[in-house]
Structures are given as structure tokens and as C-alpha cells.
Steps between C-alpha positions, in 0.01 A plus 500: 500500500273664258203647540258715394658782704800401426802799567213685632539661895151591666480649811131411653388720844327285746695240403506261830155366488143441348499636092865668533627160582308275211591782253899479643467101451310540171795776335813208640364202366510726165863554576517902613658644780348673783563782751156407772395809727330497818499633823557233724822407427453105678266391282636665195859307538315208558312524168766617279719199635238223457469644132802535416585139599195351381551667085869598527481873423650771653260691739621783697292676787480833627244559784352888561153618513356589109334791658818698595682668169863511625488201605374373180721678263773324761385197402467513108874631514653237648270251317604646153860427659454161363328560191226650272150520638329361203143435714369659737207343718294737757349259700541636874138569650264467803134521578358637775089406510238764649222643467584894342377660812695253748804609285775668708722744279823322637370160331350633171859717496667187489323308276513751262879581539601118485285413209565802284782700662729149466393517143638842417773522684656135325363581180683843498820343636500210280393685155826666411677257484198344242529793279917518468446118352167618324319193616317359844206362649317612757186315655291604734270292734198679556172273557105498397477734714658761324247436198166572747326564821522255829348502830714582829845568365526831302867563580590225286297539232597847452841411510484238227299720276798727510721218435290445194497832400873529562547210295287682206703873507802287536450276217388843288914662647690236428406331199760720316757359701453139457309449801222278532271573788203289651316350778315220622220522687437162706176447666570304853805351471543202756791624689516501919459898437136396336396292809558808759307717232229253491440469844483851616269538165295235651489672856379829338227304267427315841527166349777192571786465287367216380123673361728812347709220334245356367288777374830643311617197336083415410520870274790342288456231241803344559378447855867574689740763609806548260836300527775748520685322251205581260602882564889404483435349158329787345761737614752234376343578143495870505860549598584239256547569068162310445363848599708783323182645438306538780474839674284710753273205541348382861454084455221400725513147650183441675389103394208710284351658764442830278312312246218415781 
């Protein structure tokens, strides 16, 4: 089989469902090999096994919490067992929607720990490995809202503007080594996650699902929520040779809802 990402080996954190799952699809149908992380270890198996039959690539699991560094550096170990880490997708990450006074420390803790913490402790474990072979990708999935402001959840959005900014100083360290660093910053990606995000955004704006819905895909030209294959296929391009050039950028996907 030859792909794109052919001989390549990627391992992608939240890799069981929603945008981890399209991008782990996306990278086998171009032929590379994949080590999935998650937590739950159920749902993980079951993913890596219906890939793996479904495109015929080897996809190995290993289940701990993205959050915890020992348990991390556990993991990238015995992943490396098999093989080079040639890719490296952070994609494990939660939202937790409040208002910033209703915020209990415990919740923005965690949103903050899982969405950035995850990202330096893989990144650090991973990297080594990078420079020894002076080359690697590493892409980060941020969001919009790492780029500006947004009502009700200001856990996450300071979380993915240190993503982005992580993605930036990372880009800056690493570029000697071969390393190409980005990230892509989806608006709302239609995912189950999105629809439990939605409605407790709609409970807080004291509107139906339906209304918030509405209003949010009425501000975007293209008039819908992204496909997560639409994210899998950009990070598709920027771990593949087509972009050998492309560094410490942040790729929003938003239908054109900046330009309005």
C-alpha cells in the first residue's frame, strides 16, 4: 500500500473518538502506522481494531491519562519499541463551559492540565527521539479559540492560546533540528464532544440547543459545523512532504467566519 504517509508511524492522543479518530482514519488510508492513546482503554481497542481492519495498517494502543508524565514517558517507550515516531499528533482535550465566576479551581485545573499539560509532557517525551533522526512533525490542535475572546468558557480558551503559543516557541526551538511544528485551530467541529458543549452553552445563554445552533452556524458563511475529516485532511497535509516548509503556523478552519 502506498500512501502519502507511507513508512511514516504517528502516534495521535485522543485517538478513540471525534477529530483523533478522523485524523487516525485520514493518516491509514495514506498508508502510516499508528500507536492511538486514550484513557479509556474499551473504546480505544475498539477503534484501533476497526482501523486497522478497515485500511490494513498496523495500529498499536497504549491507554494512560496525557496529563500524568510517567505515565506518558511509559508510553512513548514502549511505542518507540516498534518504531520511529515520525508524527506526533496532540489531540487529547476537554471543555468544561461556565461562566468565570461559577468556575471551581478543581475544573479550570483540569482543563488546563489536560489541554496543555498533555501537550508538554508528549511533546517532551516524543522530541528526542525527533532530534537523534533530525526530522519530525508535531501538530497541535488548538481551536478559534485560541486566536480570541469567547463568552462562558475561559478555561479553554486560555488553554488553547497556550497551545498556540506553544506551537510558536516550539516551531522557533526546533527548526534547527528538522522539526516542523504547527497547529490547527478548528472552529466547532461536529463531534458528540461538540453536542454536550453546545448544550450546556445553550443552558448558560438560556436558549434551546436548537436557537444556539442556529445562531452559530448563521455567523459562518458556509452555514455548518466542520466535518472532522475536514480537520483529519489538513493535518494529513502538514505531516505529509507537500509541506516541508511550513512551521510555527496556527491554520484556522472556521467556514470564513473571521472574514464576517
Amino acid at each position: 500500500m502506498v500512501g502519502r504517509l507511507s513508512g511514516k508511524r504517528a502516534l495521535i492522543t485522543g485517538g478513540s473518538r471525534g477529530i483523533g479518530r478522523a485524523i487516525a482514519e485520514a493518516f491509514a488510508r495514506e498508508a502510516c502506522s499508528l500507536i492511538l492513546n486514550a484513557r479509556e482503554s474499551g473504546r480505544l481497542t475498539r477503534t484501533a481494531d476497526e482501523v486497522a481492519t478497515e485500511y490494513g495498517v498496523d495500529v498499536q494502543v497504549h491507554a494512560c491519562d496525557a496529563t500524568n508524565g510517567d505515565a506518558v514517558r511509559d508510553m512513548v517507550v514502549g511505542a518507540q519499541e516498534g518504531g520511529a515516531i515520525d508524527i506526533l499528533i496532540n489531540n487529547a482535550g476537554i471543555h468544561i463551559p461556565a461562566r468565570f465566576i461559577d468556575y471551581t479551581f478543581a475544573d479550570f485545573k483540569r482543563v488546563i492540565e489536560t489541554n496543555v499539560y498533555s501537550v508538554f509532557h508528549v511533546t517532551q517525551a516524543v522530541v528526542p527521539g525527533m532530534m537523534e533522526r533530525g526530522q519530525g512533525r508535531v501538530i497541535n490542535l488548538a481551536s478559534t479559540a485560541g486566536k480570541w475572546g469567547t463568552r462562558n468558557q475561559a478555561a479553554y480558551n486560555a488553554s488553547k492560546h497556550a497551545v498556540v503559543g506553544m506551537t510558536r516557541s516550539l516551531a522557533l526551538e526546533l527548526a534547527p533540528e528538522g522539526i516542523l511544528v504547527n497547529a490547527i485551530c478548528p472552529w466547532i467541529v461536529d463531534t458528540d464532544m461538540a453536542a454536550e458543549i453546545i448544550a450546556r452553552h445553550a443552558e448558560l445563554a438560556d436558549m434551546t440547543t436548537e436557537q444556539l445552533e442556529r445562531r452559530m452556524t448563521d455567523a459562518v458563511p458556509l452555514r455548518r459545523m466542520i466535518r472532522p475529516q475536514e480537520v483529519a485532511s489538513l493535518a494529513v497535509y502538514l505531516a505529509s512532504d507537500e509541506a516541508s516548509y511550513i512551521s510555527g503556523q496556527s491554520w484556522t478552519v472556521d467556514g470564513g467566519y473571521t472574514m464576517v
